[in-house]
N, C-alpha and C positions, 0 to 999 in steps of 0.2 A: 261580538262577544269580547269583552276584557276582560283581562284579568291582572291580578298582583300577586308578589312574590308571599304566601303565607295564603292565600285560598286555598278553598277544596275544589279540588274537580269531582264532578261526579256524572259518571260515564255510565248509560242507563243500557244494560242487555237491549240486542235487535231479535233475538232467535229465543222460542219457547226454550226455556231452562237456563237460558244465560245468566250469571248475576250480573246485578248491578257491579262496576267496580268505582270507586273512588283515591283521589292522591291529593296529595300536595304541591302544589303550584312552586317550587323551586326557581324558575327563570324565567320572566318573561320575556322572549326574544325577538318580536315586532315591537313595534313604536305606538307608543299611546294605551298601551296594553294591551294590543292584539296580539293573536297567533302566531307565532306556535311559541307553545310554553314547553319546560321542562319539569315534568312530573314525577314524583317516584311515589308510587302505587305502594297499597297495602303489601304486597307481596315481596318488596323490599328492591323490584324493578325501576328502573327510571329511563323514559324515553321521553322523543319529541312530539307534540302533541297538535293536530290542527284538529280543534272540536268539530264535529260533526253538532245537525242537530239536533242528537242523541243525549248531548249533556249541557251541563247546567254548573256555574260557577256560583261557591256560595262564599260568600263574604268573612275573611276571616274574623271580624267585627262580630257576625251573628253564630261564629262557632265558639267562641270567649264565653257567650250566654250561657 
């Protein structure tokens, strides 16, 4: 998974009732755009992030749209 600094992450519930959560990609801190990223969540959170694969990077390119 890659990603860049201006993506969404978007981090999909495992457990009936869970939401969905989604962030902002802030930092990428592997090389070539791997894991772990630094996100800060709707919630106004910001942690480190090794995606499971529960989520799904979406191109800040197709959030512009």
């Amino acid at each position: 998974m890659k990603g860049r600094v201006g993506d969404r992450l978007l981090v999909h519930g495992t457990v009936v009732g869970q939401p969905d959560r989604q962030g902002e990609i802030l930092e990428v801190r592997g090389e070539n755009g791997d894991p772990p990223f630094l996100v800060r969540f709707e919630d106004g959170s910001e942690t480190l992030v090794y995606p499971g694969p529960d989520a799904v990077i979406e191109p800040k390119e197709e959030i512009a749209r």
